[in-house]
C-alpha positions as CSV (number, residue, x, y, z in Angstrom):
1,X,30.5,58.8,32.2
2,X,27.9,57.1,30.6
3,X,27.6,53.1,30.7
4,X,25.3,50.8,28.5
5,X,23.7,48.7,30.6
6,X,24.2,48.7,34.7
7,X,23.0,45.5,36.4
8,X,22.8,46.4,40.2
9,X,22.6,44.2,43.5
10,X,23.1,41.1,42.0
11,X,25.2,38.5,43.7
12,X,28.3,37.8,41.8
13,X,30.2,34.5,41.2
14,X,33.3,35.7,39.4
15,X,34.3,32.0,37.8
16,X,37.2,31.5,39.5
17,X,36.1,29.4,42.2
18,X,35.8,32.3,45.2
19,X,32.9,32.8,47.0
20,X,30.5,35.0,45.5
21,X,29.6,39.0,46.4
22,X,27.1,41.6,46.0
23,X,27.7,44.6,43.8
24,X,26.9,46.9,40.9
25,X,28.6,45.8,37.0
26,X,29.1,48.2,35.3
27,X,29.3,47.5,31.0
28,X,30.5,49.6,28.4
29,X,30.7,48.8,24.8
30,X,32.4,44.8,24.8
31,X,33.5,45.5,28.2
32,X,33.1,44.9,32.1
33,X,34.3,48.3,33.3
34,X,33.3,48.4,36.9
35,X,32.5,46.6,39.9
36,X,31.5,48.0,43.2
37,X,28.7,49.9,44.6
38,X,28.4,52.9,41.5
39,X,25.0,54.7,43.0
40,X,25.8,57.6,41.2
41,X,26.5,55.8,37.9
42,X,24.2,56.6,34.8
43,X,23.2,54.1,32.1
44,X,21.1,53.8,29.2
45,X,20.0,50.1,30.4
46,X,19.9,49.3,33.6
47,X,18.7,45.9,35.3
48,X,17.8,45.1,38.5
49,X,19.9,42.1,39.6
50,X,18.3,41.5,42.9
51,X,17.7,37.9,43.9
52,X,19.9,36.9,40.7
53,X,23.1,35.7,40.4
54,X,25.4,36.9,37.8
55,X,28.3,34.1,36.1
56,X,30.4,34.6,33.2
57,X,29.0,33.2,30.6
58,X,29.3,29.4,30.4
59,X,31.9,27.9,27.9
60,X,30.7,24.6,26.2
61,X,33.9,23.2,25.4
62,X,32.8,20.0,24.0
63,X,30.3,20.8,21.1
64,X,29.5,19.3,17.7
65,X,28.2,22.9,16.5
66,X,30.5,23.5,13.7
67,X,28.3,24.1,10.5
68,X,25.0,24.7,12.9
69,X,26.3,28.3,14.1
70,X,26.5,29.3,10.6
71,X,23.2,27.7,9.3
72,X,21.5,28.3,12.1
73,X,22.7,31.5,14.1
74,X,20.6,32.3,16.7
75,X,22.0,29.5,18.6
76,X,19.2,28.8,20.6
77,X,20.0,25.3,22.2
78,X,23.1,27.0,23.9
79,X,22.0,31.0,24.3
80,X,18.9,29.5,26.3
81,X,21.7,27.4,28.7
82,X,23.4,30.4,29.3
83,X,26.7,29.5,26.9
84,X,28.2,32.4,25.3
85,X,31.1,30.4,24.1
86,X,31.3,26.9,22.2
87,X,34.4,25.1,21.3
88,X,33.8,23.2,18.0
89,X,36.0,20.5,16.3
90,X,35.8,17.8,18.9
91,X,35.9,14.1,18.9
92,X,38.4,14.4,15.5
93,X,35.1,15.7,13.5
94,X,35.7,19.1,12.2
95,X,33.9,21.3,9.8
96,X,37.4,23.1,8.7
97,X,39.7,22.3,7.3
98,X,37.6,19.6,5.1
99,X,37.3,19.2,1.6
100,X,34.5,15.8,1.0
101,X,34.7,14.1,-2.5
102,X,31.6,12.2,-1.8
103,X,29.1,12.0,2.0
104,X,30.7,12.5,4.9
105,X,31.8,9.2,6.5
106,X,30.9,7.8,9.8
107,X,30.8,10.2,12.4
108,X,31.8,13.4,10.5
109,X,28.0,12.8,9.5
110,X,27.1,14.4,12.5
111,X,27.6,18.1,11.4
112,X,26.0,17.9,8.2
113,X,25.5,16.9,4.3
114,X,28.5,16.9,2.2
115,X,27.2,20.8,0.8
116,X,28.0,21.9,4.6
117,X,31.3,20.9,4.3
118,X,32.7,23.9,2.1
119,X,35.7,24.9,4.4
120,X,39.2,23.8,2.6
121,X,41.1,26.1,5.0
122,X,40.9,27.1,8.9
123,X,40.3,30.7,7.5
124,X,37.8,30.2,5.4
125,X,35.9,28.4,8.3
126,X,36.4,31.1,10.4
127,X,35.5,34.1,8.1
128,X,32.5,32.1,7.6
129,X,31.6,32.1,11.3
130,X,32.4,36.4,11.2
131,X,30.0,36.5,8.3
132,X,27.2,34.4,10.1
133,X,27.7,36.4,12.9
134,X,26.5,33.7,15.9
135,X,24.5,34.7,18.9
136,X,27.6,32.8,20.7
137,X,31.1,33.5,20.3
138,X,33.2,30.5,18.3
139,X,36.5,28.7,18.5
140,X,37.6,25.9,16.8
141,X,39.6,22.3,17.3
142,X,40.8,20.7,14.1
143,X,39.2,17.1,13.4
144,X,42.3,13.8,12.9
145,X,39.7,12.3,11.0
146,X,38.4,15.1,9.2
147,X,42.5,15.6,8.4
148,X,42.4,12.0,7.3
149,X,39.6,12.1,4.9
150,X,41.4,15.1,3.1
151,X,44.6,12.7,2.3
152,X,43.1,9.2,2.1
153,X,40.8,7.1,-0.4
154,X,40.7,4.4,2.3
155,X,39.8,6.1,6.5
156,X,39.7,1.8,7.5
157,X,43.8,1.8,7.0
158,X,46.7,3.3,8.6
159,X,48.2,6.4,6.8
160,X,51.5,6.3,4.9
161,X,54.4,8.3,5.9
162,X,53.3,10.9,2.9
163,X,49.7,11.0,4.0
164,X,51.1,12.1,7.2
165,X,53.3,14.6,5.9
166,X,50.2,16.1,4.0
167,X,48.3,16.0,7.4
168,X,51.0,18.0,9.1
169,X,51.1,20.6,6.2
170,X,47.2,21.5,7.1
171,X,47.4,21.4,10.7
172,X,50.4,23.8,10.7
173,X,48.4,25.7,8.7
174,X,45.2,25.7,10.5
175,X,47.1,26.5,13.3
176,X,48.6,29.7,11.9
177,X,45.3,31.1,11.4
178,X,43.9,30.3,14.8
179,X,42.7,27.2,15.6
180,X,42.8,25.4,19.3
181,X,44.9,22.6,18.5
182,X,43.6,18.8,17.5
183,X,40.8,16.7,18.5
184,X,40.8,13.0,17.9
185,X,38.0,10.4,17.3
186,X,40.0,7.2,17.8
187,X,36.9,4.7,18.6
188,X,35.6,5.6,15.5
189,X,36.3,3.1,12.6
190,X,37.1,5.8,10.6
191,X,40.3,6.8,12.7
192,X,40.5,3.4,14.7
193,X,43.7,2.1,12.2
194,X,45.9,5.2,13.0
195,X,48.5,4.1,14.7
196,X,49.5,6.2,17.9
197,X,52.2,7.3,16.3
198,X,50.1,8.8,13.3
199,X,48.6,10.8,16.2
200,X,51.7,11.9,17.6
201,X,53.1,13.0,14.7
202,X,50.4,15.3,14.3
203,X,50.5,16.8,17.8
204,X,54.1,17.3,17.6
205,X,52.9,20.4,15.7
206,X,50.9,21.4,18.3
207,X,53.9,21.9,20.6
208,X,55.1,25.0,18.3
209,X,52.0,26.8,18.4
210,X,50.9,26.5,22.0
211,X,48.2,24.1,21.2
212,X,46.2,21.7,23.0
213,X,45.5,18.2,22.2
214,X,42.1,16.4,23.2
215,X,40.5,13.0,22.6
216,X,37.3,11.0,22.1
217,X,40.1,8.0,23.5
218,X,39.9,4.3,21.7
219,X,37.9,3.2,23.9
220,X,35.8,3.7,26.7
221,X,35.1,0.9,27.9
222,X,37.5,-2.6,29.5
223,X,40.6,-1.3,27.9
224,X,39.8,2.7,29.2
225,X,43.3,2.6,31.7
226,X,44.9,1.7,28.4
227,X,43.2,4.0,26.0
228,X,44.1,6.7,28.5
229,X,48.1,6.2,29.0
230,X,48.2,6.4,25.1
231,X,46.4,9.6,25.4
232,X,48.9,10.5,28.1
233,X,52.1,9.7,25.9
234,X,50.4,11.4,23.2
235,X,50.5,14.6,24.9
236,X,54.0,13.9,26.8
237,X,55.2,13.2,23.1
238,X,54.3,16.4,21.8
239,X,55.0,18.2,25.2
240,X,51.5,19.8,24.8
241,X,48.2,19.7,27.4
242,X,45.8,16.6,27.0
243,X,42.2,17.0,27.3
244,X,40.5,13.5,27.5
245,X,36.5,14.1,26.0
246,X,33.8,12.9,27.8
247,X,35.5,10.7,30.2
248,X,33.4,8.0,31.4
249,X,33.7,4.3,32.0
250,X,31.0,2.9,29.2
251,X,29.3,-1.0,29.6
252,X,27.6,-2.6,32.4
253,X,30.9,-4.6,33.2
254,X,33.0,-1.3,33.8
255,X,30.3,0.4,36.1
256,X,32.5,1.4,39.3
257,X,36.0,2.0,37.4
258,X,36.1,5.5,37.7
259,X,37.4,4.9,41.2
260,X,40.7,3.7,38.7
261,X,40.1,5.7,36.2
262,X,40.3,9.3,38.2
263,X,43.4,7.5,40.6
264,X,45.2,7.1,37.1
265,X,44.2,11.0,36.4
266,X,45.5,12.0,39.6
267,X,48.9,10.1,39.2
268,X,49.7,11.6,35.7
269,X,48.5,15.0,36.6
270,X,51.0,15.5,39.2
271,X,53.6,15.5,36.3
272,X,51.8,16.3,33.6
273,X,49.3,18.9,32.5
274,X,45.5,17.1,32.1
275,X,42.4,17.3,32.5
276,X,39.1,16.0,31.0
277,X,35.5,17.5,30.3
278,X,32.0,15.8,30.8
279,X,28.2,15.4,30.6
280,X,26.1,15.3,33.4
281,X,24.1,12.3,32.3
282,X,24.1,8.5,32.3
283,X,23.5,7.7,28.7
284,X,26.0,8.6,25.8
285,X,24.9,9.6,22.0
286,X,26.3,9.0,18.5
287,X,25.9,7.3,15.5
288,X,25.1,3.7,15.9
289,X,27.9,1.4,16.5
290,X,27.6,-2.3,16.3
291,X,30.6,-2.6,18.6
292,X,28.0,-1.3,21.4
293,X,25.1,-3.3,20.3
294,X,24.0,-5.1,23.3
295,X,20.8,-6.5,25.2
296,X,22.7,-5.1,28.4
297,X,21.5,-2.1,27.9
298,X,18.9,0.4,26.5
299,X,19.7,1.5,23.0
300,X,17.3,4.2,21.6
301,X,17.2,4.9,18.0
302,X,17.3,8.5,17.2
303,X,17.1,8.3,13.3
304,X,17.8,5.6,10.6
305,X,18.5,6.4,6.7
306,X,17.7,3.2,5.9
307,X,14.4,2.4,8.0
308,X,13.3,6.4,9.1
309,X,10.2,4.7,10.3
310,X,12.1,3.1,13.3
311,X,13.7,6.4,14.7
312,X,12.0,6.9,18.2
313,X,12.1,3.4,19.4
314,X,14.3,1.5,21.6
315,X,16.2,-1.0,19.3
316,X,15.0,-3.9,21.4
317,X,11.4,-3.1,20.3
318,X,12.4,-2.8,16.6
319,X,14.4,-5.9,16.4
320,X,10.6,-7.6,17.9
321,X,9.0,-6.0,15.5
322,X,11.6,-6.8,12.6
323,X,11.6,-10.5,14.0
324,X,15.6,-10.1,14.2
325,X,18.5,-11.0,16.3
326,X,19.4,-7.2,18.1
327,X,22.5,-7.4,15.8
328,X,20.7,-7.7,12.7
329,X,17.9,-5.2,13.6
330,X,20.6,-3.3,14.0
331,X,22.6,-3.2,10.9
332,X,19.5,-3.0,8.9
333,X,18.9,0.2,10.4
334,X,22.6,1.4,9.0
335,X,23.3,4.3,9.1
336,X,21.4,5.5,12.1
337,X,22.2,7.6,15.3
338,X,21.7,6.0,18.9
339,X,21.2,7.1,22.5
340,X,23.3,4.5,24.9
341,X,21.8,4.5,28.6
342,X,25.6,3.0,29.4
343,X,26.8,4.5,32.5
344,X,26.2,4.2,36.2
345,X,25.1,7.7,37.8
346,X,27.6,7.4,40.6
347,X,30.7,6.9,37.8
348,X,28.8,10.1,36.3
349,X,28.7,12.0,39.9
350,X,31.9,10.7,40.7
351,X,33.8,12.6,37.7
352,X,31.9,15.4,37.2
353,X,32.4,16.5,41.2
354,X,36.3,15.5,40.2
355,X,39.0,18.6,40.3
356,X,40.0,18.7,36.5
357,X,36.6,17.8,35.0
358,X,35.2,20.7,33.2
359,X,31.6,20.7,31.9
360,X,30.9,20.4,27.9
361,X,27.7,19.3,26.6
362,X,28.6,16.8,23.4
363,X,25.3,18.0,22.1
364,X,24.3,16.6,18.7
365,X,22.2,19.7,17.4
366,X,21.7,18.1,14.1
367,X,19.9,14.8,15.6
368,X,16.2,15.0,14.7
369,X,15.8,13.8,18.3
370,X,18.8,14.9,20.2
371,X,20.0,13.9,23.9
372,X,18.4,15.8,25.9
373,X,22.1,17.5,26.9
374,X,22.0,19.7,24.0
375,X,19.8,22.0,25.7
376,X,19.6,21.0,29.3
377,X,23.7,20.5,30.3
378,X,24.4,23.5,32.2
379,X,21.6,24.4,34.0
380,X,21.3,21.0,35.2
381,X,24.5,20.7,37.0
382,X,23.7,24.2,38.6
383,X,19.8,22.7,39.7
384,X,20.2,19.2,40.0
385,X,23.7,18.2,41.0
386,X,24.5,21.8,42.6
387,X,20.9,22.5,44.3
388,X,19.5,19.7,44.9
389,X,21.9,16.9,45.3
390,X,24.5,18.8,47.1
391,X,27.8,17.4,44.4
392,X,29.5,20.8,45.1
393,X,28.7,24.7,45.5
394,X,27.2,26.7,43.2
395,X,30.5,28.8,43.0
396,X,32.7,25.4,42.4
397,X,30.2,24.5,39.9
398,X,30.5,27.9,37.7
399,X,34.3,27.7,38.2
400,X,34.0,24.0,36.0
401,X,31.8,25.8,33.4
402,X,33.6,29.3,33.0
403,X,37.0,30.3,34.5
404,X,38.7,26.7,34.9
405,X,37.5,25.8,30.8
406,X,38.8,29.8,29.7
407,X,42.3,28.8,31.2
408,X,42.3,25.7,29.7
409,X,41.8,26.7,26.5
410,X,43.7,29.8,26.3
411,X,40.1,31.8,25.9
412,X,41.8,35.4,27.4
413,X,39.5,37.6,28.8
414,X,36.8,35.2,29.2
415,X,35.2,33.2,32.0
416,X,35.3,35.7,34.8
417,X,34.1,38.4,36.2
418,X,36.5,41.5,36.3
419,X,37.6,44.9,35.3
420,X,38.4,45.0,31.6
421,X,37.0,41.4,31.0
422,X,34.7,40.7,28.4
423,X,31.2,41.3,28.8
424,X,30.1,37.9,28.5
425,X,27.4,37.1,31.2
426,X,24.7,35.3,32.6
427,X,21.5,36.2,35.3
428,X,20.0,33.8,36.6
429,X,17.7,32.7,39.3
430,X,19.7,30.3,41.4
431,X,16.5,29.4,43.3
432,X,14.6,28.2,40.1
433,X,17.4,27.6,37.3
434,X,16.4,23.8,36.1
435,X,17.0,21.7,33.1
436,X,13.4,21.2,31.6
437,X,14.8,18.5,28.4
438,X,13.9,14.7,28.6
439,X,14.7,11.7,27.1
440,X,11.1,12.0,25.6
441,X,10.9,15.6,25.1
442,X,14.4,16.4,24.5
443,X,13.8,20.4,22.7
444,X,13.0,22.3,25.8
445,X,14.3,26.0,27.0
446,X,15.6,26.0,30.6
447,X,14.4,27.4,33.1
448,X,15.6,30.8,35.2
449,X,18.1,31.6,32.6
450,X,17.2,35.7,32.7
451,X,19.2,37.4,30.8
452,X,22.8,36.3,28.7
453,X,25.2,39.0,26.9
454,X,27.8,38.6,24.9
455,X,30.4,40.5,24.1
456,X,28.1,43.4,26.6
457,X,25.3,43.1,23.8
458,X,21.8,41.8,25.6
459,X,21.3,38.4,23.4
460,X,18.7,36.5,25.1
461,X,15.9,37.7,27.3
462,X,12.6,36.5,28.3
463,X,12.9,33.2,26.1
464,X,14.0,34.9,23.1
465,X,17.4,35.2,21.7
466,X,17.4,39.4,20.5
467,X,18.0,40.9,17.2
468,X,21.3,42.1,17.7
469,X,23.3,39.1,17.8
470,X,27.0,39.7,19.1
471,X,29.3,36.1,19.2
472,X,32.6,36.6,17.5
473,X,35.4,33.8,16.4
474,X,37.6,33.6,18.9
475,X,41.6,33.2,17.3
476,X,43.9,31.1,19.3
477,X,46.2,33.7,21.0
């Protein structure tokens, strides 16, 4: 038999935790088809994988990507990470299903002009990914606020009992054709009047379809333990999985909580099914909120409609140079995105290292200068806090990246390595592989990232994502 590609001697970590191996992999067509030592075996590609390590590929599951993997789909922020998988949708912000009468409001701004918002059904969205054919394979969380800005003339309210009927109508219909489940943005002003029960009556519909419900929570900051247990009942409501976004505890006054904050984790989980995803840095990124203006912290400015000559300063320098309180610098600036240096790094080490954290990047890949995470997330949990500062092993690591995120989200056939899996994977040097993306410098390729697949197609080699791009939308199943 004839494979495509062969990569021999390479030491495998399989995503599921185990220690890792040294053998042959066999691919044919979309496939892993063996494992072992295969001398004899004949291919038309074959790659030396000695001194590499081989993952499956890594599976972003927090991403703002929705319209940028159709606009722009050679992917090269994640391809270049390593990710052959991105979860779109999140923090209640989708691109489907979305129909804009005017601009987007506050944050569904983040993934584009009002013309890239031209998905009024979950199928159209996702035909539109097939047609775009992404160097990354797709699947998709429907937005609460993008459901809201469908049904209401007014996001700074609570919905009426017929605006959430309408709601329901879409979701149940998004989730016939395939999407995750819901995402929710409730610190955002635009969803911060729903009521929890608004949100509950959406996720009830979850519970029919096997769907998962996650959550940019109402805050992250004093109130987090509270923010959390309506999270919680949320999911208990609905009898569906909880994923809490980005979990952190934000503000110089909550530094430390995450002691509480992963004990309250702990409790819940032994009776319910959560978990939580996060960055592996100390400063958050949005849009700019007032509610977080502070002189507590640094505040960068990554772009301003109203002042674009500001964008690349800290807002402390362009409230001097404005001769302004910080608050007023700040709203003149409106709208405008922000970078927040507002965690501690042991909070940060403390829940990434923690047994239900996955990794997700929250990448903003339309900022014109993003957080550095965008293109540095991955490999710098495997360099920095793997490597070099000892948080866990590099098998534990991959296992928060690939096989523990495919379970989570229902991806079958992704995030390990096995007979009859896909043939998404990953080479790369464990000795060298190293976040290269700064604060100051934030576009920058990783390094030791050799070679990525996807569905057993060669997609990025030597820098460079290939011609023959191979992501695919992935349907809930």
């Amino acid at each position: 038999m004839l494979f495509d590609t062969i990569i021999k001697s390479v030491e495998v970590f399989d995503g599921t935790g185990a220690k890792p191996f040294v053998a042959d992999i066999a691919i044919r067509h979309d496939r892993i088809e063996q494992i072992g030592q295969l001398e004899q075996a004949q291919a038309n590609q074959v790659i030396d994988g000695q001194g590499l390590a081989i993952a499956p590929g890594f599976i972003d599951v927090h991403t703002h990507d929705d319209t940028n993997v159709i606009r722009y789909p050679e992917c090269l922020p994640k391809i270049s990470q390593g990710v052959t998988t991105v979860i779109v949708g999140n923090c209640g912000i989708s691109a489907s299903p979305a129909v804009l009468a005017g601009d987007p409001p506050d944050p569904m701004n983040l993934l584009g002009k009002q013309e890239d918002f031209k998905y009024p059904t979950f199928a159209s969205y996702a035909k539109a990914v097939e047609k775009a054919q992404p160097a990354v394979n797709v699947a998709a969380l429907v937005g609460h606020t993008a459901l809201r800005n469908n049904v209401m003339d007014d996001l700074q309210r609570t919905a009426t009992d017929e605006e959430i009927a309408q709601m329901r109508a879409t979701l149940d219909q998004a989730m016939e054709e395939g999407a995750l489940g819901l995402s929710s943005g409730l610190a955002y002003a635009s969803a911060k009047q729903a009521t929890a029960n608004e949100v509950m009556r959406l996720a009830q519909i979850l519970g029919d379809h096997g769907g998962i419900y996650t959550t940019h929570m109402r805050t992250e900051f004093e109130e987090i333990l509270s923010a959390m247990e309506e999270a919680f009942e949320t999911g208990k409501f609905a009898k569906v999985p909880v994923v809490i976004s980005h979990l952190k505890c934000a503000g110089a006054g909550n530094w430390g909580r995450t002691v509480e904050v992963l004990d309250l984790m702990d409790k819940v989980s032994e009776h319910q099914d959560v978990s939580c995803d996060c960055y592996p840095y100390s400063a958050s990124s949005s849009t700019l909120d007032l509610k977080q203006v502070t002189d507590e912290i640094d505040i960068f400015i990554t772009w301003s409609e109203s002042l674009p000559q500001h964008a690349g300063k800290m807002l402390k320098q362009i409230a001097q140079e404005m001769d302004l309180p910080l608050m007023e610098a700040a709203k003149a600036l409106q709208p405008a995105g922000a970078v927040y240096h507002c965690m501690d790094e042991n909070d940060v080490k403390r829940v990434l290292k923690y047994k239900l954290t996955m990794v997700g990047s929250d990448g903003l890949p339309n900022d014109p200068h993003p957080h550095p995470r965008l293109w540095g997330t991955f490999p710098k949990v495997l360099g920095h806090y793997s490597r070099q500062e000892k948080l866990f092993s590099l098998a534990e690591a991959i296992h928060k990246m690939t096989g523990m995120s495919a379970k989570r989200y229902n991806l079958q056939g992704r995030g390990v390595i096995r007979v009859g899996a896909f043939a998404d994977l990953v080479l790369f040097n464990p000795n060298t592989i190293k976040d290269t993306a700064t604060f100051e410098n934030p576009v920058s390729v990783a390094q030791g990232i050799e070679y990525v697949f996807v569905n057993g197609e060669l997609s990025y080699f030597e820098g460079n994502v290939t011609n023959q791009r191979n992501g695919t939308f992935i349907y809930r199943k």
